[in-house]
N, C-alpha and C positions, 0 to 999 in steps of 0.2 A: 628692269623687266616689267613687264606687263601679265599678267593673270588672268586666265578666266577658272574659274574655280564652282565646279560639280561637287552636291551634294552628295549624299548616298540617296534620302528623302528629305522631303521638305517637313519638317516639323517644327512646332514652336520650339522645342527644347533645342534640339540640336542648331537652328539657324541662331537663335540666341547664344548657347555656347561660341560658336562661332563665332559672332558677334565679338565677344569679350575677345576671346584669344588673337583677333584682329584687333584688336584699341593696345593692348598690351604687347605685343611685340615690336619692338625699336625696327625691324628692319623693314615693315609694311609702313610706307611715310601715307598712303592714302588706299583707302577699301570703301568700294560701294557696292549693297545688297540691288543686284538687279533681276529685269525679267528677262525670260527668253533663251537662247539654248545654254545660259550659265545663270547660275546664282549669284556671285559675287567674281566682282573687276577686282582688281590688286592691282595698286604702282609697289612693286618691292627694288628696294637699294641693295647694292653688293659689289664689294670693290674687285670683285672675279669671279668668273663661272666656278670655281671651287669652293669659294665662300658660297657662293648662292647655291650648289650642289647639295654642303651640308648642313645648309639650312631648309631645303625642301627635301631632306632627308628627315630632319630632326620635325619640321611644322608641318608637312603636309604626307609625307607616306606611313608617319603612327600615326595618323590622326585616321580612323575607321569608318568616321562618319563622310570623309571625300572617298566621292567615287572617282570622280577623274581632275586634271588641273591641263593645262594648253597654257603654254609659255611663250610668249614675242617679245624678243628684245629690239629695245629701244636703241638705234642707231644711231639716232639725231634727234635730239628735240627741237623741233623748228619753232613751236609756238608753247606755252606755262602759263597758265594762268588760270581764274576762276571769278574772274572779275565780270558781273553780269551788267552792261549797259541800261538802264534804265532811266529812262524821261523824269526829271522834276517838273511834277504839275504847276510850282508858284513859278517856273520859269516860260509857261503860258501866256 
């Protein structure tokens, strides 16, 4: 599944909390802080919408400091990766 994931507020404290509780949980494999109408993407893993029900039970409906979360599951991953193309200048 994919995340987009609502603050309640933007504050240093709470976006760093967040922060951690993202690095530390095994089922978030990737978390990016972004801009725009969400704070923070989520790729989250779950081997069933039951597993993933009570774990966004347990991570994100105690959790006081989100105001909202918008979920898209991932049907197909057609392309993976993070590999950025970049030019070798000695290859000039």
């Amino acid at each position: 599944m994919l995340l987009l994931v609502t603050l309640e507020r933007e504050r240093a404290d709470i976006i760093d909390r967040f922060k951690r509780d993202i690095k530390s949980s095994l089922e978030i494999a990737t978390g990016f802080y972004i801009t725009g109408d969400a704070d923070f993407l989520l790729y989250i893993t779950a081997r069933s919408m039951e597993e993933y029900e009570q774990y966004t039970r347990r991570f994100f409906y105690e959790n006081r400091d989100i105001k909202s979360i918008k979920t898209m599951v991932v049907v197909d991953r057609v392309k993976a990766g993070f590999a950025i193309p970049i030019d070798d200048p000695e290859d000039d």
